[in-house]
C-alpha positions as CSV (number, residue, x, y, z in Angstrom):
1,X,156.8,-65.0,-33.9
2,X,158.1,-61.7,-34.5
3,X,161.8,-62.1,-32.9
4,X,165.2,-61.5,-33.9
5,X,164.7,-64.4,-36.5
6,X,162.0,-62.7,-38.7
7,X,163.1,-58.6,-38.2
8,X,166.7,-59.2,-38.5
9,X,167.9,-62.4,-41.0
10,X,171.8,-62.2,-41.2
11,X,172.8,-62.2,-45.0
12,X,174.5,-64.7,-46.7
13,X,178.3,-65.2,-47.9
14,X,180.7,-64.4,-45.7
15,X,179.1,-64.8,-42.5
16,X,178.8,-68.4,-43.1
17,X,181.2,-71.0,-43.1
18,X,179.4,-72.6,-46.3
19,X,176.3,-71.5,-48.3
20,X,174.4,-74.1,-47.2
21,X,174.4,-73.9,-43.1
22,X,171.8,-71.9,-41.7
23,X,173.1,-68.9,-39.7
24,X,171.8,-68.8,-35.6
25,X,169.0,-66.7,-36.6
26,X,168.1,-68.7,-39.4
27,X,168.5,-72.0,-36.8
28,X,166.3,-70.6,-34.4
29,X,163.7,-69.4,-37.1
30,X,163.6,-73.2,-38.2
31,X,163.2,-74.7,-34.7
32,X,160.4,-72.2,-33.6
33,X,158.3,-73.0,-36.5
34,X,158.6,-76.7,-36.5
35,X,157.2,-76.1,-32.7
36,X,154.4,-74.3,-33.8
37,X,153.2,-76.5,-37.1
38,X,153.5,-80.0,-34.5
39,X,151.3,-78.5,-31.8
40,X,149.1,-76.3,-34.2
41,X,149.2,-78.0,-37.6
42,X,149.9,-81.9,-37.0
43,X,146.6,-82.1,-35.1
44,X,144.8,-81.1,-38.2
45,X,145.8,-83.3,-40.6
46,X,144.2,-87.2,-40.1
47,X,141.0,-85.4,-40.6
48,X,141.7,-83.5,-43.3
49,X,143.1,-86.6,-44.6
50,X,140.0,-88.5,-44.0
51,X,137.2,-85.9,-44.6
52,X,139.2,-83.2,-47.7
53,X,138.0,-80.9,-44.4
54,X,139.4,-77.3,-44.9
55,X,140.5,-75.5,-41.3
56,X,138.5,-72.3,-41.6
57,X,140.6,-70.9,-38.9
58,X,143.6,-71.7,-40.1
59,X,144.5,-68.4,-42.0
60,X,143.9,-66.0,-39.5
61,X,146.0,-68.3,-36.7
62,X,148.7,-68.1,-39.3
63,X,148.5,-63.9,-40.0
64,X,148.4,-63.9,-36.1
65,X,151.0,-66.1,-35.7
66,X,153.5,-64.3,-37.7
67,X,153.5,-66.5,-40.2
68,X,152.3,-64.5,-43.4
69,X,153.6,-61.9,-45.6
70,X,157.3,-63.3,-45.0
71,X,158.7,-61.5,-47.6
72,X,156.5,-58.3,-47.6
73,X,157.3,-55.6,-45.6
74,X,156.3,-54.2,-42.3
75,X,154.7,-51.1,-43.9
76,X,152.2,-53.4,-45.7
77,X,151.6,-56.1,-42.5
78,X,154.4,-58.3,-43.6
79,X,157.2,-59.6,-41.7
80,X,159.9,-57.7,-43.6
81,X,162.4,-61.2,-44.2
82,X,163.2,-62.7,-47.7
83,X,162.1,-65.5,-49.7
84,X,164.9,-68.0,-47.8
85,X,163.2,-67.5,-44.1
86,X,159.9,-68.1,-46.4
87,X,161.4,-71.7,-47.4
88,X,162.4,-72.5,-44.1
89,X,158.6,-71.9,-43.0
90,X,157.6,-74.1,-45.9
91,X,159.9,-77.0,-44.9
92,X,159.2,-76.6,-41.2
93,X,155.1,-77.0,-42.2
94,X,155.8,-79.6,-44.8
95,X,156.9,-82.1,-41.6
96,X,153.9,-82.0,-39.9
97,X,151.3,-81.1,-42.2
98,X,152.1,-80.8,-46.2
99,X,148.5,-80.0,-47.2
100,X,148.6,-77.1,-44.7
101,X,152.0,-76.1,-46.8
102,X,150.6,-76.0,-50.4
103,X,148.0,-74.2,-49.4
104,X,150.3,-71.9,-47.3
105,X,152.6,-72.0,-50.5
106,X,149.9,-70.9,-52.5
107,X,148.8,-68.0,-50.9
108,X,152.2,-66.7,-49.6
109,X,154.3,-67.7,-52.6
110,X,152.4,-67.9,-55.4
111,X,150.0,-64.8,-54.8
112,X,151.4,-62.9,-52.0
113,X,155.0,-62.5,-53.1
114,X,154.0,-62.2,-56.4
115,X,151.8,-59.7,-55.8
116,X,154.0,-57.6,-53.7
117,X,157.3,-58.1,-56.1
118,X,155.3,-56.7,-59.4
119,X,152.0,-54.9,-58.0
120,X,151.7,-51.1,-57.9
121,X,152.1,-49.3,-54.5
122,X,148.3,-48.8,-54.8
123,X,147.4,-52.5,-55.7
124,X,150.1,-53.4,-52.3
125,X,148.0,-51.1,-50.2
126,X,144.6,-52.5,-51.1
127,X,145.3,-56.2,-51.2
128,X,148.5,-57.0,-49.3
129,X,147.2,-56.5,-45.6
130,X,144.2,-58.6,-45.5
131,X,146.5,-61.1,-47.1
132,X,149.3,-60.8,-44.7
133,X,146.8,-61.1,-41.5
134,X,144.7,-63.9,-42.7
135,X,141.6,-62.6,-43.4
136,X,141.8,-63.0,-47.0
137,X,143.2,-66.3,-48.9
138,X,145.5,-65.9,-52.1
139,X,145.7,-68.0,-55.2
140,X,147.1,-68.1,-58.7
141,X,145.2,-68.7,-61.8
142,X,147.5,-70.3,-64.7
143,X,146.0,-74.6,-65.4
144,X,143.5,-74.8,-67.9
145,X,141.7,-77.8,-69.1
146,X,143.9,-77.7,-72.2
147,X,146.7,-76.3,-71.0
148,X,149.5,-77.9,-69.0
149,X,152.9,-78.1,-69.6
150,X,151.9,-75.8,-72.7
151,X,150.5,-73.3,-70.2
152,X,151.0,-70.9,-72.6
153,X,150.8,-71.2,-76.2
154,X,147.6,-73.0,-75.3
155,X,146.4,-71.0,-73.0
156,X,142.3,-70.3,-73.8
157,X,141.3,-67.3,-71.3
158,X,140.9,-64.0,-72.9
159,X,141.3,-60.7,-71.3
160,X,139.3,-57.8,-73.4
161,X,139.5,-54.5,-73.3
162,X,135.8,-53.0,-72.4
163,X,136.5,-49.3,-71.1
164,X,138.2,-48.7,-67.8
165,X,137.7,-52.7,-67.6
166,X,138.7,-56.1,-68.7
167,X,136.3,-58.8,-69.3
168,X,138.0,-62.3,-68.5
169,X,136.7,-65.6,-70.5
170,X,137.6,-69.4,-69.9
171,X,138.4,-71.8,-67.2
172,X,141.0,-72.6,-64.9
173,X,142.0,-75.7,-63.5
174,X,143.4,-77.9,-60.7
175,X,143.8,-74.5,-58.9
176,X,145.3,-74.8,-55.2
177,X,143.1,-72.4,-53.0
178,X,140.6,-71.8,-55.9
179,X,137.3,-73.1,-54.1
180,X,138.6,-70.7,-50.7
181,X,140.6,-68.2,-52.5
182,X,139.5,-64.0,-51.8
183,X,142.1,-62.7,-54.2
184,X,143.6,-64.5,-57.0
185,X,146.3,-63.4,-59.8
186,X,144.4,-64.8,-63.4
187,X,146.4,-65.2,-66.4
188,X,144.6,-64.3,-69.7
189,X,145.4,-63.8,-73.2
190,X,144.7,-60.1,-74.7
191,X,142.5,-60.6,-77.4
192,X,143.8,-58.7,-80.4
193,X,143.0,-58.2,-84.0
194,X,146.4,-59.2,-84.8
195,X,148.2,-62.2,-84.5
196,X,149.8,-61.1,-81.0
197,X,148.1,-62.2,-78.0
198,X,150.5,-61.0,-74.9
199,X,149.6,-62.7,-72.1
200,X,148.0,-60.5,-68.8
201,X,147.7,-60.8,-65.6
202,X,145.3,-59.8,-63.4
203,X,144.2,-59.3,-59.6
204,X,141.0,-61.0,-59.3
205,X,138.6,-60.5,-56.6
206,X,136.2,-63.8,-55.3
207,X,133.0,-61.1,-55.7
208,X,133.8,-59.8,-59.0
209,X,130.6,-59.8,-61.5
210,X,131.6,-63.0,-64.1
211,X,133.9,-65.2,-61.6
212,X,132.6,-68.3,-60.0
213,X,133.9,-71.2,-58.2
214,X,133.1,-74.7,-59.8
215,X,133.8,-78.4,-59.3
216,X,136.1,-78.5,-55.9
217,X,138.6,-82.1,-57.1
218,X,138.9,-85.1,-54.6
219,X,142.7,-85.9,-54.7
220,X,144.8,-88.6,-54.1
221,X,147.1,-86.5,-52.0
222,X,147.3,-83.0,-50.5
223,X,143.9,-83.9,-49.5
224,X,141.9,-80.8,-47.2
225,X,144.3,-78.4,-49.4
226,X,140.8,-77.4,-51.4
227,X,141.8,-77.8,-55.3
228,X,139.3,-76.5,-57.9
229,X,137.7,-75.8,-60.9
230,X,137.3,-71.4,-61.8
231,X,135.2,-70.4,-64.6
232,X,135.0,-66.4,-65.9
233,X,132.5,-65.5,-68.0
234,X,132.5,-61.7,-69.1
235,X,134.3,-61.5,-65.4
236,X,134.8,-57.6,-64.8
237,X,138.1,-56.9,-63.9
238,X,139.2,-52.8,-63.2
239,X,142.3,-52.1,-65.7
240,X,143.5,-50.6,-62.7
241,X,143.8,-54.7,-61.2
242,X,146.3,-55.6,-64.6
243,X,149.3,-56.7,-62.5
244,X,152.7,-56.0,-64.3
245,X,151.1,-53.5,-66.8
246,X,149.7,-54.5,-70.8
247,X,153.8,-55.3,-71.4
248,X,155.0,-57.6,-68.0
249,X,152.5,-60.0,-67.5
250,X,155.0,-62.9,-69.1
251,X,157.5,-61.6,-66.7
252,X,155.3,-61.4,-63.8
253,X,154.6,-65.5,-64.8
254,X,158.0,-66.8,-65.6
255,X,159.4,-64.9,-62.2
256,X,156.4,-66.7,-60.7
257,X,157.4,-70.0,-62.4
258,X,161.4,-69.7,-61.1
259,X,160.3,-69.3,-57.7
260,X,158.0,-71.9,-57.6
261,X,159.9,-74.1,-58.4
262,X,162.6,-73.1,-55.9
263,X,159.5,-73.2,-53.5
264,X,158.1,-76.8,-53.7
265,X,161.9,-77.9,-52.5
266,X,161.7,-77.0,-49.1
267,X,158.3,-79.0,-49.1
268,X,159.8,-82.3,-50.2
269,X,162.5,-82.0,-48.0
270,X,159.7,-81.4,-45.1
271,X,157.9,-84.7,-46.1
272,X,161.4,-86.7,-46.8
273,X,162.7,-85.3,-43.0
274,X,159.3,-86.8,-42.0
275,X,159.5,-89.7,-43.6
276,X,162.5,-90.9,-41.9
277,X,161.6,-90.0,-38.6
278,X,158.3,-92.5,-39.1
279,X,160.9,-94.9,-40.7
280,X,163.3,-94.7,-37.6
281,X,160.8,-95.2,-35.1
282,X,159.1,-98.3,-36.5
283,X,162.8,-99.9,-37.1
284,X,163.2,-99.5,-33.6
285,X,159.9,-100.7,-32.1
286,X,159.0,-103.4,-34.8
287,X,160.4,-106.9,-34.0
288,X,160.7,-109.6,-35.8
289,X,162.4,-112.6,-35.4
290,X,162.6,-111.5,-31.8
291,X,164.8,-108.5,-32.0
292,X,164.1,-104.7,-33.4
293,X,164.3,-104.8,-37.3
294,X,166.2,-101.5,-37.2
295,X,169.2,-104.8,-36.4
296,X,168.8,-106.1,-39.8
297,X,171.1,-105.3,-42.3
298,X,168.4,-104.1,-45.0
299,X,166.9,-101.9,-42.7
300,X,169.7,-100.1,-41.8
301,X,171.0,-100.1,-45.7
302,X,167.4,-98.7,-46.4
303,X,168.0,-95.9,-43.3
304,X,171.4,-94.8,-44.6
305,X,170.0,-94.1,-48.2
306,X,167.6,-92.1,-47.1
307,X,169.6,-90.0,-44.4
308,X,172.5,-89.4,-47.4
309,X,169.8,-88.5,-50.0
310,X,168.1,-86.0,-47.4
311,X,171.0,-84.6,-47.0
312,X,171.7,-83.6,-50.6
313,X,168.6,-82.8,-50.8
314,X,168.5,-79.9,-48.5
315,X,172.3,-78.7,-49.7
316,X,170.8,-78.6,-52.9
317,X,167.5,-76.9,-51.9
318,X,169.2,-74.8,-49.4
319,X,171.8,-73.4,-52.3
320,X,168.7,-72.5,-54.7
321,X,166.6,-71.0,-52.5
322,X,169.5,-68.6,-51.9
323,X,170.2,-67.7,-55.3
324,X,166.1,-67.1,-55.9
325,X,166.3,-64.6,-52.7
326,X,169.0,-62.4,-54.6
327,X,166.8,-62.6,-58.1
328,X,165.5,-59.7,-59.6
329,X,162.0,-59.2,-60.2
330,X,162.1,-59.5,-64.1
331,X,164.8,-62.1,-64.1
332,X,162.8,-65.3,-64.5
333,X,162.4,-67.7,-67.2
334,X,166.0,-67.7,-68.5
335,X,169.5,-68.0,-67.6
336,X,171.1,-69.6,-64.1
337,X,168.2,-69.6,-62.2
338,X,165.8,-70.8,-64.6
339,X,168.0,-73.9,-65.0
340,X,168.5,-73.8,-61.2
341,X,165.2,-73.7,-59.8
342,X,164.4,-76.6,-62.9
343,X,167.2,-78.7,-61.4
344,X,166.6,-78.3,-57.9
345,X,162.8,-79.3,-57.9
346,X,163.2,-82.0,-60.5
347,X,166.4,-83.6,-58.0
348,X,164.4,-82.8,-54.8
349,X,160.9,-84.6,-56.0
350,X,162.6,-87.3,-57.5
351,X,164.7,-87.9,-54.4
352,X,161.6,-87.9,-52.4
353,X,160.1,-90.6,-54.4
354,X,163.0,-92.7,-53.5
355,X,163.1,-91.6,-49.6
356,X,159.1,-92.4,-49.6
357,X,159.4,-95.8,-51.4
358,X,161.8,-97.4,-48.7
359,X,160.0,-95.7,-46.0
360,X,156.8,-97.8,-47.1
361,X,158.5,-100.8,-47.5
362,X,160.5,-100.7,-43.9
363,X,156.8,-100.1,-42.7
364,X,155.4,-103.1,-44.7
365,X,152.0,-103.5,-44.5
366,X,151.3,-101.0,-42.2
367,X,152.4,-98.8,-44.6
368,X,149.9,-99.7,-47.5
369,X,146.9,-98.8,-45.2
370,X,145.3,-95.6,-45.9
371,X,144.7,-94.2,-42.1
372,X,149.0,-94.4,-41.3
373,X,150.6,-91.2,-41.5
374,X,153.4,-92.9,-43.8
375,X,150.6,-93.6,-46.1
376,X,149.6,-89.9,-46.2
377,X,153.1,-88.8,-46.9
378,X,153.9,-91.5,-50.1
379,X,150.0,-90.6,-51.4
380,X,151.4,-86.7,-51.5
381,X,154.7,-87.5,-53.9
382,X,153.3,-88.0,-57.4
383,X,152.3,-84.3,-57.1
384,X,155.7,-83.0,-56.5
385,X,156.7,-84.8,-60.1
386,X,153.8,-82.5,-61.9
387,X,153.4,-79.1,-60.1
388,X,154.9,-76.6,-61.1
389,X,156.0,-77.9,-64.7
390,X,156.8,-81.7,-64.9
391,X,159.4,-83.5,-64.5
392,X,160.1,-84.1,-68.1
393,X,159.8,-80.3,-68.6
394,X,162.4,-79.5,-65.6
395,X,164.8,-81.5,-68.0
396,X,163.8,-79.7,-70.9
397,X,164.5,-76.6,-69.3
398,X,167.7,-77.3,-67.8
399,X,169.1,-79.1,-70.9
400,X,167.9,-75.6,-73.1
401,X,170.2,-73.7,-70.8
402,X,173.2,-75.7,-70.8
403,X,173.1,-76.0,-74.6
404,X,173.0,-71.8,-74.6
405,X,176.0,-71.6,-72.5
């Protein structure tokens, strides 16, 4: 998976009739992977459904695959393309298997590309290749029992100086990859005499002396994507793992946040393309009253809506993850993309609801039973509304930045 697509992505503007069409590269990027995740990933996912069974072969297939270190570079055992061809990887899983995505997400997004965008050139050497082949899996570290949406003002891990060393104290929750994770980025609070308590982050090893794995969650949704409970206590962390340096570790989170956000888009528009293609072939094949329902009038009313709404959907996802591509490394957490990437997942999780709700009803009761596939998708939504910052504090966001303009 190492073609023209991934060594050579054509940039955007001018190029492009409009900044929402895909250029031929681009295209072709898009229809190799949605080859590879329905006759690698699809397989996988009734069972880790059924059973919250994690693939332990998944990560190297992935690294081997091509499919890993998107952004990074070839010097450090990436694929050398940009955070765009990343979200067209992400949407491409999200259709055939969206708790291979989050966790894929996770570890490429949220550690990966973080890691490489603020680590040091010695914390890219030791880390980034095991994480772009596979061997190792990535996480982030930012949910606590107490802290949510307030992630952090009431944020309770502590990060304290100790020699060439940090000790890390407290707990992090409803982590994506925690139970599986090799190398995490941990966000901690410096504890200080004073009232300032900048916040740090840290590269975090599994084996480090202090860091345990504890309660693994059974979910509603996203089920074999292993979510967990990490506790530090007195964790040992080498001052040379602080990622972002004693002054960036808010930038190296809010960056994070922005392109989260612009991240878990391209998964709901995965799961909504899905969703219709279920909700097409049922209209066609289910009869009732002697003829195909796909004939009735409601049906096809229902099938419209969704097709239109999918369709905005990706403009709109396709036009943020552009404008996150081009942002600098200490531009998140205010300004256009903040309200952006806010917008984009609040609009494309929402809209997925919608999509998700007529695609169980045109399934009726086949829909409401646990084993169908439609079922596995519209269990899968509610998490898009919370991830990430909630809905409610998407609006928040984009309202703050349209009352500073």
């Amino acid at each position: 998976m190492t073609g023209p697509s991934w060594k050579n992505p054509q940039p955007a503007g001018a190029a492009r009739a409009g900044l929402d069409e895909l250029s031929g590269d681009e295209q072709q990027m898009l229809e190799e992977t949605d080859r590879f995740a329905r006759g690698e990933l699809y397989a996988l996912a009734p069972r880790m459904d059924h059973e919250e069974w994690w693939p332990e072969h998944l990560f190297p297939q992935l690294g081997a695959a091509g499919y890993l270190g998107i952004t990074v570079p070839e010097a450090y055992g990436g694929v050398g393309a940009d955070l765009f061809a990343s979200g067209l990887v992400l949407e491409a899983f999200s259709r055939w298997n969206h708790a291979v995505a989050i966790s894929w997400v996770a570890h490429e997004n949220l550690c990966l590309n973080n890691l490489y965008r603020n680590g040091t050139d010695a914390q890219r050497r030791r880390y980034l290749p095991g994480l772009c082949d596979g061997t190792r899996i990535g996480a982030l570290a930012l949910t606590e029992p107490g802290a949510g949406s307030d992630a952090i003002g009431s944020m309770r891990t502590t990060a304290r100086r100790d020699g060439n060393d940090y000790l890390l104290n407290g707990t992090k929750l409803f982590i994506t990859n925690g139970p599986v994770a090799d190398v995490l980025i941990v966000y901690a609070k410096a504890e200080r005499a004073d009232a300032s308590s900048p916040v740090l982050a840290f590269i975090v090893e599994k084996g480090f002396p202090g860091f345990q794995t504890a309660q693994t969650l059974t979910k509603m949704g996203f089920r074999g994507s292993k979510t967990g409970e990490l506790v530090f206590q007195d964790c040992r962390v080498p001052a040379d793992n602080l990622l972002g340096g004693e002054a960036g570790g808010l930038s190296v989170l809010m960056s994070g946040l922005d392109l989260e956000r612009a991240m878990i888009s391209p998964m709901c528009l995965g799961i909504a393309e899905r969703a219709l293609t279920l909700s097409l072939e049922h209209a066609k094949t289910r009869e009732q009253f002697g003829q195909p329902i796909g004939s009735f009038q409601m049906i096809r009313a229902k099938l419209a809506d969704m097709y239109v709404w999918i369709e905005t959907m990706r403009s709109f996802t396709y036009r943020v993850l552009r404008s996150a591509t081009a942002m600098e490394s200490d531009a998140g957490g205010r300004g256009e993309i903040h309200k952006l990437s806010a917008a984009s997942v609040m609009y494309a999780a929402e809209t997925l609801n919608r999509v998700l709700n007529e695609a169980v009803q045109i399934h009726g009761g086949s829909g409401y039973i646990w084993e169908s596939e439609i079922n596995r998708l519209y269990r899968a939504n509610k998490l898009l509304e919370i991830g990430a910052g909630t809905t409610e504090i998407r609006k928040l966001i984009i309202s703050a930045e349209l009352l500073r303009e």
